[in-house]
N, C-alpha and C positions, 0 to 999 in steps of 0.2 A: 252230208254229215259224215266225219269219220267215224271209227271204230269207238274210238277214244272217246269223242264226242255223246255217241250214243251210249258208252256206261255212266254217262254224269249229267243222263237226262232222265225223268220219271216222268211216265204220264198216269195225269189223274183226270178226274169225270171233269173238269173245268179245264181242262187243257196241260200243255205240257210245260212244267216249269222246270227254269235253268239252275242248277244245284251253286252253289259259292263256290268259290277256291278255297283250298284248303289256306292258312296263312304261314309264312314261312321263317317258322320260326327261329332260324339258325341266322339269315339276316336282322330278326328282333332283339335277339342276344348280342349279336358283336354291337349294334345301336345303344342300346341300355350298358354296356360295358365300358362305350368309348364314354357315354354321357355320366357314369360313376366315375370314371378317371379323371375327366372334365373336371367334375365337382371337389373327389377327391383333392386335386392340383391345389383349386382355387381354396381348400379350406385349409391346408397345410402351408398356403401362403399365409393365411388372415392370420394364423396362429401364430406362426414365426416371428410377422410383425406385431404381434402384442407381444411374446414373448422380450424380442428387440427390443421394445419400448421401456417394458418394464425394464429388464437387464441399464439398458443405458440410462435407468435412471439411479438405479444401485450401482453399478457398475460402468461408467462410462466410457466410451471407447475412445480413443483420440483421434478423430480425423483430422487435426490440423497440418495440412501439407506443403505449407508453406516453408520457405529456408532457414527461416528467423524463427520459427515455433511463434509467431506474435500472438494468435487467438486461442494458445493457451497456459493455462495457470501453471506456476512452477509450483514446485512441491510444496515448498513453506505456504503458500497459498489457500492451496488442496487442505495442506492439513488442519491449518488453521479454521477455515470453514467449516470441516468436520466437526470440529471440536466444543461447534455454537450449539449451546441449546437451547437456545431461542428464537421467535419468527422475529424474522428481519422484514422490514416494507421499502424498499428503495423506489422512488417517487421523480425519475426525470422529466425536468421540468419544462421540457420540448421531445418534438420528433423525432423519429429514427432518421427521418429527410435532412436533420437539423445537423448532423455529424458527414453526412456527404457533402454540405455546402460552405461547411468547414474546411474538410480536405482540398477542396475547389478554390475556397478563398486564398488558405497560406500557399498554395501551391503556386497562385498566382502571384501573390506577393512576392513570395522569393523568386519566383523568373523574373518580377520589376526589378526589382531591387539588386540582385545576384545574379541575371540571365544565366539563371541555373535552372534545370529540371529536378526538381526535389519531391519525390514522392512524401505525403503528410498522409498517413492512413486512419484520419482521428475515426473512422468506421470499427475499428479495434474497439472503441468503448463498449457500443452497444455491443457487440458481442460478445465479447469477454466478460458483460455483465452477465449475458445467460447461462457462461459456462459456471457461475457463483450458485446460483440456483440449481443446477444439476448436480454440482455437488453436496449442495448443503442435504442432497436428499438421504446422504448417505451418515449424516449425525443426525442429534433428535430433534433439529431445529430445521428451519426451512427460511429460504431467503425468498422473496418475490417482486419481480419487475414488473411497473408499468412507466408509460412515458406517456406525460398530458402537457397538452399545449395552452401557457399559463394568459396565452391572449384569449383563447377563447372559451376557460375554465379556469378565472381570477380566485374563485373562490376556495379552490384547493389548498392554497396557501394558508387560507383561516387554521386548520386542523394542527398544523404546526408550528404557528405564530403561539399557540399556549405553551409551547416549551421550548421556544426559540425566542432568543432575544434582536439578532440579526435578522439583517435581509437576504430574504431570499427573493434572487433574480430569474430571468427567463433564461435556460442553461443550465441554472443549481444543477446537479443532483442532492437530493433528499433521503437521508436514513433514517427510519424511529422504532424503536424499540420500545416499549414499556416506558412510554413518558420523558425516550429521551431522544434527540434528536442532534444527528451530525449533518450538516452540508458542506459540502463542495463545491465552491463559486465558479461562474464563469471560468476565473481567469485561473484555478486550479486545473480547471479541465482542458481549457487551451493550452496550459501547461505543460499537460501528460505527456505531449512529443514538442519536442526541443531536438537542437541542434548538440550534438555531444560536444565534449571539453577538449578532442581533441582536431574537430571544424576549421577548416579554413576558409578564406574568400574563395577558393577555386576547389574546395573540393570539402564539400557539406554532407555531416552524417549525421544523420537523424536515428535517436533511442526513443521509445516507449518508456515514461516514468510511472504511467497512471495506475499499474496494478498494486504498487504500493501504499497508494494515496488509497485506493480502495480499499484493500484488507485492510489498512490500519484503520479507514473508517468503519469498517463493519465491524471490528474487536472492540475500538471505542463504545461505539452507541449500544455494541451489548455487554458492555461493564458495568454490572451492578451498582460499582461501587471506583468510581476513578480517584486519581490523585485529584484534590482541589490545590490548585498552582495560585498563587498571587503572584504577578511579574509587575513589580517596579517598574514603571516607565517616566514619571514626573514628578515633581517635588514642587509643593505652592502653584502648581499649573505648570513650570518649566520644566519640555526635556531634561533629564538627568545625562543624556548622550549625546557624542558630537556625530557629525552624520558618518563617517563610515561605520562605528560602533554601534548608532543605531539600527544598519543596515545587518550586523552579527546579533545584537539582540532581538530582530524582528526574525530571526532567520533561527534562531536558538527559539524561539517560544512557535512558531511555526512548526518545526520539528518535532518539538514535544506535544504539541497541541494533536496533530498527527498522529503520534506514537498513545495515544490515548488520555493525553493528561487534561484537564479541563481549567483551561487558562484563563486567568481572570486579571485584566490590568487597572494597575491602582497608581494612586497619590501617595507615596509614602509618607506623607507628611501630613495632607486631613481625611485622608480615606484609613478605615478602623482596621487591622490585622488582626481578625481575633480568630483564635486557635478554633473555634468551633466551626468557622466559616471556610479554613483551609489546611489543610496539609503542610502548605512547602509554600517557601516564598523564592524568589529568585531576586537578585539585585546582579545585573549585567551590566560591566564596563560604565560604571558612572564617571562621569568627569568633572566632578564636583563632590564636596564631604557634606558626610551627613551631620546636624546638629546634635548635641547630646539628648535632645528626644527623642529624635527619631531612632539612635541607637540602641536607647531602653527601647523604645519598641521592639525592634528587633529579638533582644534580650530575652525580653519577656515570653514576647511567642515564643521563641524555644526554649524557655524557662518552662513556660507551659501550666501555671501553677505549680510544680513542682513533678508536674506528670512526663512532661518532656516528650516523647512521640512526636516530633515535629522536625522538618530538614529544611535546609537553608543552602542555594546554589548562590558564589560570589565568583565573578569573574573579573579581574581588574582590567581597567583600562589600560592601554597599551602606552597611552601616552599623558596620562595624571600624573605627578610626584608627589601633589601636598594635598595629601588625606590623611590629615592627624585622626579626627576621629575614627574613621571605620580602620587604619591600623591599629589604634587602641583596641578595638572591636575585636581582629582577628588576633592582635597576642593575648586575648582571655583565652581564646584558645589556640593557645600554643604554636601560632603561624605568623611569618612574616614572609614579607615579600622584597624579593631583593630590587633596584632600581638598574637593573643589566638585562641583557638579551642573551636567550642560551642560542647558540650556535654550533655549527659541526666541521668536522673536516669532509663529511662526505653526508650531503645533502639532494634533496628530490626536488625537483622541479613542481609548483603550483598558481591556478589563475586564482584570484580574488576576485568577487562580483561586488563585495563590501570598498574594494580597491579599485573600483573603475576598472574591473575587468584585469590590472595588475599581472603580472608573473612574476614570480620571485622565486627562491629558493628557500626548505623549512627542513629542521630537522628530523628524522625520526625517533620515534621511542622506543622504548621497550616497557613490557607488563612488570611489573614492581608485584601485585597482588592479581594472583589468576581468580582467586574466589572474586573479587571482587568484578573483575574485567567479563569473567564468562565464557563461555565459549563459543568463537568468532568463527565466521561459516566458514571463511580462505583465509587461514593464519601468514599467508604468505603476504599477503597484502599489507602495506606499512599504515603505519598509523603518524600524523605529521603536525608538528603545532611551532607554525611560524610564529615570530617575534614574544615567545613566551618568557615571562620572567621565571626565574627559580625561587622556589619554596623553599625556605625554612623549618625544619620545626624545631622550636626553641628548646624544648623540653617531655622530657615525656615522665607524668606524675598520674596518681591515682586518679585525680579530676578529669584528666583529658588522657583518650585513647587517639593518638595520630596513626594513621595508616598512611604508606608511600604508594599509591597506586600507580602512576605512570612517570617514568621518568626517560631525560635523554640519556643518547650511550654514553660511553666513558668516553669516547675521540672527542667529545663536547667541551666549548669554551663559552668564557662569558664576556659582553662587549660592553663596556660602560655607558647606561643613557646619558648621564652629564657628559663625561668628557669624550668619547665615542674609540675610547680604548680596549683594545682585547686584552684576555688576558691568556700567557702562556702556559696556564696549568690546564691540563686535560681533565677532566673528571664528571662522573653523573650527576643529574639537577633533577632535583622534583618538577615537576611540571602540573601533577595532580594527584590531589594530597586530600583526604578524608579526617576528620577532626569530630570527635563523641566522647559526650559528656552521657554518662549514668546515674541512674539511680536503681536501687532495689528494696521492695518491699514486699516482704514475707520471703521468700524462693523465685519469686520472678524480678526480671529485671529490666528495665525499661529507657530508652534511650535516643538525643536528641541529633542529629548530625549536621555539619556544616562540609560542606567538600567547594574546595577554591580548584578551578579551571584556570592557569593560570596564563594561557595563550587565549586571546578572544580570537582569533583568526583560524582556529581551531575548527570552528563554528561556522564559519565561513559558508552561506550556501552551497556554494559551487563545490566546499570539499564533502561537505554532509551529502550532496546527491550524487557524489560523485564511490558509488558503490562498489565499482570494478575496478576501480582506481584503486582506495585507501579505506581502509578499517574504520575509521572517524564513527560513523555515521553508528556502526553495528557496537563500538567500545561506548561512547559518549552511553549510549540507551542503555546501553548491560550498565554503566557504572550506575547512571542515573535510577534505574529499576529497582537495582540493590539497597541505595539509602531507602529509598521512598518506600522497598516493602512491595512495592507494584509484580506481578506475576509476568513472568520472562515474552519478551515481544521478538518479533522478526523485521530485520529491513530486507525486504524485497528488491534484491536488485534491477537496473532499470536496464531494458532489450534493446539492443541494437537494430535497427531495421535495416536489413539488408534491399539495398536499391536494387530489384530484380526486375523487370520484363515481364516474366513469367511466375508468376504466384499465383495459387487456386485459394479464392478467400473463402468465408462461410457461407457466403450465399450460393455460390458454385456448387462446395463441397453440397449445398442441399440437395440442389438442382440434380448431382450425381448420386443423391441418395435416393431422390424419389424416381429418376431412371433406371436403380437398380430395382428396388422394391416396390412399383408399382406399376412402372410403362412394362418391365421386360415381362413379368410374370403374367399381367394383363394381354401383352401380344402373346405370348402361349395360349393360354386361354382363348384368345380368338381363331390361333392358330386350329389350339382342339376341335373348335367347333366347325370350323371348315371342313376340319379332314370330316369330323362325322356328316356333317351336309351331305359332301362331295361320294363317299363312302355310302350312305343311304337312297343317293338319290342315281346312284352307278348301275 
């Protein structure tokens, strides 16, 4: 036994017992220090991600890395949503699997059809729906998605059937707000990617339309209080319209339907107009005159009893001449319409989908009344209304107020519809013209309007979606918004999808989220604890 040995032994009357070791405590310390830091690490991660969480739901941050910006909201969007203060419920009526097998289907179709490779990303829905919900969290309302599969949960449908009078399909999406409910059919959402207006057989571009179809559905279903529209579509059961007019009137009440307005189609002739029931009536492109009853009807709803508040959209037919009475109609107030075509010396090129797809060439305008027009996001952008008659206004007296709102330029000619003559005088033509009758009782003043569109081609689907192209689409709403009193709306221009290779979508971007903020931090952490293993056990 050594030296040493023998100071760290005692002996007592039972024998001799071996003393402990002392413990070492400077190796105890660097252990408990590496396992505080350990701890520390992991608690400054956990925090950061609630922090994150919370921040990106106030504050969201954009990770969309893609070329085109597709999965996320443009401004008008954003702001739009903020500005809800109410719960929204959006209710899609199949899978998140249901928009991949989408992209799968038209992609194949167009390689049949086209033996083209064309990217269709209908995966942009669902997630651009989520980005709705993130931001609504930052006004006092809140948006909420889910998506039920309507084969194996039929009965979901019941809840919305009380305030819905349409079908809803396996597809829909569903919005309902306090009793009111917008959908989006199928064939809206199939919709949302299309081929752009400038496409060819050999070389196909595909834009995103669907974020406008969306915001204006959500601003819709949370309007307290919409226009009630009555659209004219029949008389005694028969079309009022030849087919490609009806193609411009389904495509004019679509839009507004869209844009918030609550479109209701009637019989002009045994279906009742009464002021309590609507707002605004609409008569588009009829190709046939109305009897002298149905003109007093008309009358009278914006007679109104004498209260007047009510507005009236006429759009003539491009190709009628003999409508005695509804011109009797429009010279009570102070308009007539001439039987010419305004024309330019310097003209844009446009397709018609009303026209079997058509191209032609149409004049531009110019804003005549800016209060009335508003103001348009890209004033550079023209605004175009093929084969429009010019407007008159006859007179202007105390009964009727005429405004000029849109007209063509002065390099403009008129071309005779009977004899198919032009003529050599240059000069501007009404094209959209405002016409209000008043009344006043006590200090206020109260009043009814009629605005004649006088190009239906105007209207034209292909020109209304066509956002990047021409003003159409954002002037038509401001004018329209203005009579009816409706609170100022946004057209959401529709995105071009850039055919790329290489795009990181939101599932990726996730993938790279939960890499950063839970695998990497978590390898530290295990890193930590090896080194203290390794360190303790040294």
């Amino acid at each position: 036994m050594s030296k040493k040995e023998k100071e760290l032994t005692e002996v007592s009357g039972q024998g001799t017992v071996k003393q402990k070791k002392p413990k070492n405590f400077k190796k105890l310390k660097f252990g408990s220090m590496s396992i505080a830091v350990v701890v520390l690490v992991i608690a400054i991660v956990i925090v950061l991600n609630l922090m994150c969480g919370l921040l990106m739901k106030r504050y969201p941050i954009k990770l969309d890395l893609t070329p085109d910006n597709r999965y996320e909201l443009t401004d008008e969007s954003i702001d739009a949503v903020k500005a809800i203060d109410k719960d929204i419920e959006i209710t899609v009526m199949t899978t998140k699997n249901y928009f991949d097998s989408l992209s799968q289907q038209y992609e194949a179709m167009f390689y049949q059809y086209y033996g083209a490779i064309v990217e269709m990303p209908f995966n942009i829905i669902p997630e651009i729906l989520e980005k709705y919900t993130v931001y609504a969290e930052q006004g006092s309302g809140s948006i909420s998605v889910k998506y039920v599969d309507m084969n194996k949960d039929p009965d979901v449908v019941t809840r919305f059937n009380k305030y819905y009078n349409g079908e809803i399909e396996q597809g829909s999406i569903v919005l309902y707000c306090n009793e009111r409910v917008k959908v989006i059919t199928p064939e809206q959402v199939t919709g949302m990617i299309a081929p752009t207006r400038d496409s060819t057989q050999t070389n196909i571009n595909m834009a995103f339309a669907g974020e406008s179809t969306i915001t204006s559905a959500i601003r819709a279903v949370a309007d307290a209080n919409p226009v009630r529209t009555a659209v004219v579509t029949t008389m005694n059961g028969n079309s009022i319209f030849d087919a490609s007019h009806e193609s411009i009137a389904n495509s004019f009440e679509s839009f507004l339907s869209t844009n918030g307005y609550d479109c209701t189609e009637i019989d002009i002739a045994s279906d009742a107009l009464s002021p309590e029931e609507y707002d605004m009536v609409i008569v588009a492109a009829p190709q046939v005159d109305f009897s002298e009853d149905i003109i007093a009807k008309l009358s009278d709803f914006l007679y109104n009893g004498g209260n007047y508040e009510k507005d009236m959209i006429y759009i003539p037919n491009f190709y009628a001449t003999n409508l005695p009475n509804i011109n009797s109609f429009l010279e009570e107030w102070k308009i007539s319409i001439e039987q010419s075509a305004v024309m330019d010396e310097n003209m844009v090129q446009a397709t018609y989908r009303s026209l079997n797809n058509m191209t032609d060439y149409a004049p531009m305008l110019e804003i005549a009344d800016s209060e009335t027009v508003g103001t348009l996001p890209n004033e550079t952008l023209p605004i175009i209304a093929s084969y429009a008659k010019p407007i008159n206004i006859i007179s202007k007296n105390n009964d009727t107020i005429n405004d000029e709102i849109l007209k063509s330029k002065s390099t403009s000619y008129l071309t005779s519809l009977e004899t198919g003559d032009s003529s050599s005088e240059k000069a501007s033509y009404n094209v959209v013209v405002k016409a209000r009758k008043e009344t006043s009782k006590q200090l206020d003043i109260y009043g009814s309007d009629l605005l004649v569109i006088s190009s239906p081609f105007m209207l034209d689907s292909a020109v209304l979606s066509s956002t990047n192209t021409y003003n159409n689409a954002n002037a038509v709403l401001n004018i329209v918004n203005n009579i009816s009193g409706k609170e100022e709306s946004v057209i959401i221009p529709e995105k071009t999808i850039q055919q790329s290779g290489l795009a990181i979508t939101m599932a990726s971007a996730r993938v790279v989220q939960v890499i950063v903020i839970v695998v990497i931090p978590l390898l530290i952490a295990i890193a930590g604890v090896a080194v203290l293993v390794w360190r303790k056990n040294k």
